[in-house]
C-alpha positions as a Markdown table, in Angstrom:
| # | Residue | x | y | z |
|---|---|---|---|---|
| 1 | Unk | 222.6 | -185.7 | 67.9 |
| 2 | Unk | 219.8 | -182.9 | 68.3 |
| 3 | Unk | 220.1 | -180.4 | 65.8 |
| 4 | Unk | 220.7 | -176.9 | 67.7 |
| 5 | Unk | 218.1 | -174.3 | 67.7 |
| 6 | Unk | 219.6 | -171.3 | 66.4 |
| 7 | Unk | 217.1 | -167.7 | 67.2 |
| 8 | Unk | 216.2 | -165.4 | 64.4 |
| 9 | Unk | 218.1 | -162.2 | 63.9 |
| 10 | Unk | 216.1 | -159.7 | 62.0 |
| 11 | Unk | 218.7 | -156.6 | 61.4 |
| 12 | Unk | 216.6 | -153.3 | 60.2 |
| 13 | Unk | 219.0 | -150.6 | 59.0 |
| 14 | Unk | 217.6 | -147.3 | 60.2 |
| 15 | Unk | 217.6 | -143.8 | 58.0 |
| 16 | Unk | 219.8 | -142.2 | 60.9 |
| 17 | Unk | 222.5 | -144.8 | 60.3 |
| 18 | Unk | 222.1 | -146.6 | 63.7 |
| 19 | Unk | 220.8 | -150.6 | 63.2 |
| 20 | Unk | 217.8 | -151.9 | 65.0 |
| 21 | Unk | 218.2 | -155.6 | 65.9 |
| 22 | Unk | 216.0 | -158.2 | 67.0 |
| 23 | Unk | 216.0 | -161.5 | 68.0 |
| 24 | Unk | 213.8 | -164.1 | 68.1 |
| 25 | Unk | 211.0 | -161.6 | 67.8 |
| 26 | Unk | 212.2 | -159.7 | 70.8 |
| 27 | Unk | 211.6 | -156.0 | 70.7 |
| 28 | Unk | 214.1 | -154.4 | 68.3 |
| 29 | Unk | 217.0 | -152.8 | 70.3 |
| 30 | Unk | 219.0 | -149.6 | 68.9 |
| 31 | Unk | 222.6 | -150.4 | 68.0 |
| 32 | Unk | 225.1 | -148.0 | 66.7 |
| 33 | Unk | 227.1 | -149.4 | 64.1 |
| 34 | Unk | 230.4 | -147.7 | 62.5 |
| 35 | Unk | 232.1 | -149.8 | 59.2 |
| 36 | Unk | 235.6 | -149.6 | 60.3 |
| 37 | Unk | 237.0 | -151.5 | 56.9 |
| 38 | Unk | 234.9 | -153.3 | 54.6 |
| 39 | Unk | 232.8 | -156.0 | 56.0 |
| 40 | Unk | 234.3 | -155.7 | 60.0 |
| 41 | Unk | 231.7 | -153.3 | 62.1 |
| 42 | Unk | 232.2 | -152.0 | 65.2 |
| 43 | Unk | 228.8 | -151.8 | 67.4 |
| 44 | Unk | 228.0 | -150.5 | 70.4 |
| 45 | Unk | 224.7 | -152.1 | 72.1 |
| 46 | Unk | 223.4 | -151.3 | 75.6 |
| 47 | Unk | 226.9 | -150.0 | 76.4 |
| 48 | Unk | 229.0 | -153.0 | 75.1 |
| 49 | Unk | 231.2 | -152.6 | 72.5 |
| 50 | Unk | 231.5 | -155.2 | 70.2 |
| 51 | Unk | 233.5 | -155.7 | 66.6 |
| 52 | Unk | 232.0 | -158.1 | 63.9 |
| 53 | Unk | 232.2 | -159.4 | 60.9 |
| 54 | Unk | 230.0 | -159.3 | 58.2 |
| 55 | Unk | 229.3 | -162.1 | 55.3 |
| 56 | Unk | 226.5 | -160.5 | 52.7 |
| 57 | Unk | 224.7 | -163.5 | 51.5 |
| 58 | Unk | 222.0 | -163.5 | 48.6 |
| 59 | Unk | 218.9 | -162.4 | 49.0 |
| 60 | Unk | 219.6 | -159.6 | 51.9 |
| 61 | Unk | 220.9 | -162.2 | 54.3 |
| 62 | Unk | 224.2 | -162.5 | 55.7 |
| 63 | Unk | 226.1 | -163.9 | 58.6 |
| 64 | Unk | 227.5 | -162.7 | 61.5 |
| 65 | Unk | 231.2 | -163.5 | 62.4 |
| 66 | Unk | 231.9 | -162.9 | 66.3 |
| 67 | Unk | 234.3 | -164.9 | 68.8 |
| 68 | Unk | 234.4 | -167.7 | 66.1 |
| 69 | Unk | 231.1 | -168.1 | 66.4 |
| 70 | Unk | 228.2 | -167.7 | 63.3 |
| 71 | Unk | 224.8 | -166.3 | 63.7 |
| 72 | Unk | 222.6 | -166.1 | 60.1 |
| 73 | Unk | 220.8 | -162.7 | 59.7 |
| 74 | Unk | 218.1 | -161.0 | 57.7 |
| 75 | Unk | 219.2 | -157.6 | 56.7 |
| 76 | Unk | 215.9 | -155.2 | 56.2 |
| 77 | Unk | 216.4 | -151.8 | 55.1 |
| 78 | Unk | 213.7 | -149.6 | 57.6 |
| 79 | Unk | 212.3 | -147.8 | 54.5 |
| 80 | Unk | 211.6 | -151.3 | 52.4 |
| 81 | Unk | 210.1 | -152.7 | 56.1 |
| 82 | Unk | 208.1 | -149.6 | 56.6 |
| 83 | Unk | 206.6 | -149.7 | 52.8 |
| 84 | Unk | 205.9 | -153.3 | 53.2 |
| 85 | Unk | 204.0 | -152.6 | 56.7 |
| 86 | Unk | 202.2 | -149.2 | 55.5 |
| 87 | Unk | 201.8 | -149.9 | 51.7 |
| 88 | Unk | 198.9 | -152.2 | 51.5 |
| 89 | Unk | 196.8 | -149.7 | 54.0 |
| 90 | Unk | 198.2 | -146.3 | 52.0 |
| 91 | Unk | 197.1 | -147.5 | 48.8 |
| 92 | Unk | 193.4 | -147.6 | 47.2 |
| 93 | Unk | 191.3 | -149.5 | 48.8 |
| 94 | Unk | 188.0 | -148.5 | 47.3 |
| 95 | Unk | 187.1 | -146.1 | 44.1 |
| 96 | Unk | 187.0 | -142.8 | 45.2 |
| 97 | Unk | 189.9 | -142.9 | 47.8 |
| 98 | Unk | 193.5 | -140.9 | 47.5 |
| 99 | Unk | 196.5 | -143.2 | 46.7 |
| 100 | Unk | 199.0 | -142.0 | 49.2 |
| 101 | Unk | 202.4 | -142.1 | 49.7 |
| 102 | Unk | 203.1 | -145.2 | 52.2 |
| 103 | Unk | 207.2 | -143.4 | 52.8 |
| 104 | Unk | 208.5 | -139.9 | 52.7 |
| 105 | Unk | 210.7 | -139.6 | 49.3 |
| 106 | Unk | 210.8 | -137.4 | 46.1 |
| 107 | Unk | 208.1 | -138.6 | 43.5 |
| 108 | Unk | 210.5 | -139.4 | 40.4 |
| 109 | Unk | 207.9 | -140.6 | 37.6 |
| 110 | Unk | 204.2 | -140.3 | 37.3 |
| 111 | Unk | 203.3 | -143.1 | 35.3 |
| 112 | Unk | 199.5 | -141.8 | 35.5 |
| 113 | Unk | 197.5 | -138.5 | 34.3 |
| 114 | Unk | 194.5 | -137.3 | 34.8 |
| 115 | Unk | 191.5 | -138.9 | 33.0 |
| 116 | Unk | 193.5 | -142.4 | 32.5 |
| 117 | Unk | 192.3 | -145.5 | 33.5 |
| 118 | Unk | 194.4 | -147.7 | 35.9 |
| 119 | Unk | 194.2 | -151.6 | 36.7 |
| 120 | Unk | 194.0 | -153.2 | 39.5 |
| 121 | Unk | 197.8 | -153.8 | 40.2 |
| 122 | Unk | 199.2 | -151.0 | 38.0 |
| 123 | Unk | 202.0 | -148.9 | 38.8 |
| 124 | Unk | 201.0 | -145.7 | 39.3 |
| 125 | Unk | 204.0 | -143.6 | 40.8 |
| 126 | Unk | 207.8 | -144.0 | 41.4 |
| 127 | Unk | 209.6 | -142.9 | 44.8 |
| 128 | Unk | 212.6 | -142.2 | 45.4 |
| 129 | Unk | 213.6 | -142.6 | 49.2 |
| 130 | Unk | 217.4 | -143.3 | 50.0 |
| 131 | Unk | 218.5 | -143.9 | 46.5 |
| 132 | Unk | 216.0 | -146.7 | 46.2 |
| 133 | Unk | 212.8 | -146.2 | 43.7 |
| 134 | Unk | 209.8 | -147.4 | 45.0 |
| 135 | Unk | 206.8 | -148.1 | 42.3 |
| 136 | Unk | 203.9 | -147.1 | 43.9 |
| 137 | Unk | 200.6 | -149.3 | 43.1 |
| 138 | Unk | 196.7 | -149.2 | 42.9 |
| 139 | Unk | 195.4 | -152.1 | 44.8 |
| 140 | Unk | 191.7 | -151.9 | 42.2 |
| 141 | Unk | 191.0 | -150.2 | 39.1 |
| 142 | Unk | 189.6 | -146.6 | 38.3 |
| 143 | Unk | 190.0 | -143.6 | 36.6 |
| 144 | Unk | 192.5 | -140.8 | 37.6 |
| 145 | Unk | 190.4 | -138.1 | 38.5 |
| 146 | Unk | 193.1 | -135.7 | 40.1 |
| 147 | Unk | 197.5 | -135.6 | 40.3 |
| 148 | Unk | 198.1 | -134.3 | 43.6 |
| 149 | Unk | 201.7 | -133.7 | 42.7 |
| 150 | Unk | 204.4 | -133.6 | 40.2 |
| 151 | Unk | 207.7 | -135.2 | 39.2 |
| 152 | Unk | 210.3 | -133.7 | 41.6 |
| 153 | Unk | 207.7 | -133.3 | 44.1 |
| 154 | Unk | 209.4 | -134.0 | 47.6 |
| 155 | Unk | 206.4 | -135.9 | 49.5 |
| 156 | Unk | 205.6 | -137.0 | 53.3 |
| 157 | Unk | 204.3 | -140.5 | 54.7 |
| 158 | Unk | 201.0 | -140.6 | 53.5 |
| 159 | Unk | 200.6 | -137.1 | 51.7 |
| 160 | Unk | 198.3 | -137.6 | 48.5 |
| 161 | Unk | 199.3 | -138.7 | 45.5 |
| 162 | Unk | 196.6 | -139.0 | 43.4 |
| 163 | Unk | 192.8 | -139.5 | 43.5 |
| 164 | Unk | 190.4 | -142.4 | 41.7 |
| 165 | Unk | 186.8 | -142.6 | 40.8 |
C-alpha cells in the first residue's frame, strides 16, 4: 500500500489575532480564529465556519483535529517569521552601516555602548515585541560608533539602532 501524500500546513499567527494559513505553499489565506475552550477553535475561512481541535506538539507543531480526520501543522508566530525573513538584510552587512531593527518592539537591553568593539555574531540589542525578547545581532565585527536609542525606547521596522565603523 502507497503511503498517502499528506500537504504542508504552515499556520502564521498574526499580531491582529486573525491566523494566516497555507497549504502546500499556496498563498496564505486570512482566517479568524476565536478559542472557545482550551484547545477547541472556532474558525471562520472564506465564509465557512468551522470548529477544531487543537493538539500542541513540540517544537511549535501541532495537529489538527476535524471530522475525525488529522492534519500535522507548523505553528509560526508572524513576528518570529517576519524577523527570520527581515533579520539577515536589517542587520550589518558591511562596517560602517546602521544595525536596524528587523520588527517594531520596545528595545529592552543594550548589550553595546559606544566605543565597544562587537564580534561578528554578538548580540547587540534585546526586543521586546508581543512578550517575546528578540536578541538582536551583528552579522561582522566593528566598533560602536553611535546608540541610536535607549532602553525603553519604543522602535519601528527598521528604525536605527546603532551605527559600526
Amino acid at each position: 500500500m502507497a503511503a498517502r501524500h499528506r500537504p504542508s500546513i504552515a499556520v502564521y499567527t498574526a499580531p491582529d489575532g486573525r491566523w494566516q494559513v497555507s497549504i502546500a505553499g499556496q498563498p496564505a489565506r486570512l482566517v479568524d480564529a476565536v478559542e472557545i475552550r482550551p484547545g477547541t477553535w472556532s474558525l471562520l475561512c472564506d465564509g465557512h465556519s468551522l470548529v477544531v481541535d487543537l493538539d500542541r506538539r513540540s517544537q511549535g507543531g501541532a495537529a489538527v483535529l476535524y471530522a475525525g480526520a488529522e492534519a500535522r501543522i507548523d505553528l509560526v508566530d508572524a513576528r518570529r517569521r517576519q524577523l527570520a525573513q527581515v533579520g539577515r538584510a536589517a542587520r550589518v552587512t558591511e562596517r560602517g552601516e546602521v544595525v536596524r531593527a528587523p520588527i517594531a518592539g520596545k528595545v529592552v537591553k543594550l548589550l553595546v555602548a559606544e566605543g565597544d568593539e562587537v564580534a561578528a555574531g554578538q548580540g547587540v540589542a534585546v526586543l521586546e515585541a508581543m512578550k517575546m525578547e528578540n536578541e538582536i545581532k551583528a552579522d561582522r565585527g566593528g566598533v560602536v560608533e553611535a546608540v541610536h536609542v535607549q532602553t525603553g525606547h519604543l522602535v519601528d521596522t527598521q528604525e536605527p539602532l546603532l551605527t559600526l565603523r
